[in-house]
C-alpha positions as CSV (number, residue, x, y, z in Angstrom):
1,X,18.6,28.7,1.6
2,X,17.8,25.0,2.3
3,X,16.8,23.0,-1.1
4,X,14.8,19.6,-0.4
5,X,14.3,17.2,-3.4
6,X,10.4,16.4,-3.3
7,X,7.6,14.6,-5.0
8,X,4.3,15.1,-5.9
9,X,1.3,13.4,-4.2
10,X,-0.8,11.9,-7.0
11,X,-2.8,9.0,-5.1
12,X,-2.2,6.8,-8.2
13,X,-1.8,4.2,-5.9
14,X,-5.7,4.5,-4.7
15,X,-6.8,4.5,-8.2
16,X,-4.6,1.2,-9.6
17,X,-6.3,-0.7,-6.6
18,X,-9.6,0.2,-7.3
19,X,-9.1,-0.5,-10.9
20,X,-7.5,-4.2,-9.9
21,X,-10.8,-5.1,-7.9
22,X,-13.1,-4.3,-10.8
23,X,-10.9,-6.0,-13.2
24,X,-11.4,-9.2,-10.8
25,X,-14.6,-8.6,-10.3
26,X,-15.2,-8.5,-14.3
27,X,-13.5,-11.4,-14.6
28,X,-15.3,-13.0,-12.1
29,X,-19.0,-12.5,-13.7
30,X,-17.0,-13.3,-17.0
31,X,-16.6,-17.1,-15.3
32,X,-19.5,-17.5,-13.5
33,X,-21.9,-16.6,-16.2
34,X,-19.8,-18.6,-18.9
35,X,-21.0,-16.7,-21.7
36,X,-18.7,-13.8,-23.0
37,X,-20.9,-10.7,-22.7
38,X,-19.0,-7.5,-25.1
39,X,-20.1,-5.1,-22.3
40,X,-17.8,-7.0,-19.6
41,X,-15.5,-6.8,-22.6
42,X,-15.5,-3.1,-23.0
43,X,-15.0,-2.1,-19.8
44,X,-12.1,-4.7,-19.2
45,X,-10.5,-2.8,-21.5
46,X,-11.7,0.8,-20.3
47,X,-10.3,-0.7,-16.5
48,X,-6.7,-1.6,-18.6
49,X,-6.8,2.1,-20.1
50,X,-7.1,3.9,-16.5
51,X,-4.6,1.4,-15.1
52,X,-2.1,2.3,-17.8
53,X,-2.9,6.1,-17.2
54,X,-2.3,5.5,-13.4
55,X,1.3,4.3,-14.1
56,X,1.8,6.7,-16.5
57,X,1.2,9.6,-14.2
58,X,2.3,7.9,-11.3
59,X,5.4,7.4,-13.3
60,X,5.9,10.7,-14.2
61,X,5.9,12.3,-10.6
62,X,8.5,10.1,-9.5
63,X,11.1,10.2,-12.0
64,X,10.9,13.9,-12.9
65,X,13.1,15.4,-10.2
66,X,11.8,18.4,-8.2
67,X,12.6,20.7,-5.5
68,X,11.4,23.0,-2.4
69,X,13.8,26.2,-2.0
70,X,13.6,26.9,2.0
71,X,14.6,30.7,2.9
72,X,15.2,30.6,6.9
73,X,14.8,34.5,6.9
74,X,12.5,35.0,3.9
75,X,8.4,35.0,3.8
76,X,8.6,33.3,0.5
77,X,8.9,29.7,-0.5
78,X,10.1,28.0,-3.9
79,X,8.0,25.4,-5.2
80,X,9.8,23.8,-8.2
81,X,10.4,27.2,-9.5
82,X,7.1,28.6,-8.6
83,X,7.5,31.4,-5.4
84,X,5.3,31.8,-3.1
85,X,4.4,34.4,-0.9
86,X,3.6,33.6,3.0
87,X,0.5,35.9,3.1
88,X,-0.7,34.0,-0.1
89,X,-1.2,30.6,2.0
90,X,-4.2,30.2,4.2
91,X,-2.8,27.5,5.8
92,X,-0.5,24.1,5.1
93,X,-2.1,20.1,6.0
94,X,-0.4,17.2,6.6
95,X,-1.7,14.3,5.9
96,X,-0.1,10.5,7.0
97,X,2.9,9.8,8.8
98,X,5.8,8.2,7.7
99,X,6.3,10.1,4.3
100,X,3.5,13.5,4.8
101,X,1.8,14.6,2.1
102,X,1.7,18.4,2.5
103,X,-0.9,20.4,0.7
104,X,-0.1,24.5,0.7
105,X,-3.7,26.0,1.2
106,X,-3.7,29.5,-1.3
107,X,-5.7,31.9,0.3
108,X,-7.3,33.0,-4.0
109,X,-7.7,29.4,-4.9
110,X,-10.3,27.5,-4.5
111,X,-8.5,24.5,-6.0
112,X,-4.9,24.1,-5.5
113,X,-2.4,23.8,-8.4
114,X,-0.4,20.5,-8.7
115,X,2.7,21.6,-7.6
116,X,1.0,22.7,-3.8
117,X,0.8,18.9,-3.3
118,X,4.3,17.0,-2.4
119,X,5.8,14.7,-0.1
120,X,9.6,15.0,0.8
121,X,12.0,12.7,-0.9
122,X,14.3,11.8,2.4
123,X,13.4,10.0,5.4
124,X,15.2,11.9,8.0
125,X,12.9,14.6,8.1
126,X,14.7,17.8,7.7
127,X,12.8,19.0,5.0
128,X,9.2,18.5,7.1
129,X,11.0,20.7,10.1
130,X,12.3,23.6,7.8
131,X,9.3,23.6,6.5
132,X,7.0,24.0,9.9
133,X,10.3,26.5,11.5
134,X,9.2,28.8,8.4
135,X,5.8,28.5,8.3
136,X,5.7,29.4,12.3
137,X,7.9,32.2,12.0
138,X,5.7,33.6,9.0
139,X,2.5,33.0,10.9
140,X,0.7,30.3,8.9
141,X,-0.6,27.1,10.9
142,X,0.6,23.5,10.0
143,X,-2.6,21.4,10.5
144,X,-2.8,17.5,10.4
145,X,-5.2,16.2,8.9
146,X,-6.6,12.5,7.6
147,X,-8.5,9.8,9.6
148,X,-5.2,8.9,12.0
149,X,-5.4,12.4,13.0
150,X,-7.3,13.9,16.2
151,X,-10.0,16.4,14.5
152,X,-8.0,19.6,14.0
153,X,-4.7,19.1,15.6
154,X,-2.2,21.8,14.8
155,X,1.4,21.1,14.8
156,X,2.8,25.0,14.9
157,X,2.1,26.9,18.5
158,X,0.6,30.1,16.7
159,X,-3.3,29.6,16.3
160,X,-5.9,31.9,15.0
């Protein structure tokens, strides 16, 4: 059994950006107009609050220490303490390419749980090829996905 120390994939990152550009662009009108308006006010504030959240959470994925249980010669997989069968996935994307995001697609879940959602914690890529060897020899296709990505491309040789 192979354990790989993991995090989640929250996209915080996406979200404190945004939130920066519409604080500068409140501030912005703020100058320009030179008259204090309590709307820009308000949602200077409401953009602080979802900043704050963003670290929070963001925050909170990285320091709380998980892990993915690989059994070579098993068909399940332990998510942080969760098991999971291989004929429960529908499939498994990667998305980017230096540290992959992979999402486990359940084949009764519409929306995935939290914990389906991680990126590896070390760079030398063990954990990403345990993970595909598995999923090949179980039958489920490894598909990239994301706008660097050639429509469809799968990275396991089985495909349905």
């Amino acid at each position: 059994m192979m354990k790989y120390a993991i995090h989640y994939s929250t996209r915080m990152k996406d979200v404190i950006l945004f939130s920066f550009v519409i604080s500068i662009i409140l501030f912005q009108v703020a100058t320009l107009t030179q008259y204090s308006y309590p709307v820009l006010f308000y949602m200077q504030m409401a953009v602080n609050v979802v900043v704050v959240a963003a670290l929070a959470i963001e925050g909170y994925a990285r320091l709380v220490k998980r892990e993915v249980n690989i059994q070579e010669n098993s068909d399940t997989i332990t998510i942080n303490g969760v098991e999971i069968h291989a004929d429960q996935i529908r499939e498994i994307k990667v998305s980017g390419c230096h540290k992959a995001a992979f999402q486990i697609n359940l084949k009764n879940k519409n929306v995935n749980p939290m914990y389906c959602c991680f990126k590896f914690e070390e760079k030398n890529c063990e954990g990403i090829r345990s993970l595909t060897r598995w999923a090949e020899r179980n039958q489920i296709s490894v598909r990239k996905v994301g706008p660097q990505t050639r429509s469809g491309l799968v990275l396991t040789s089985n495909h349905y």
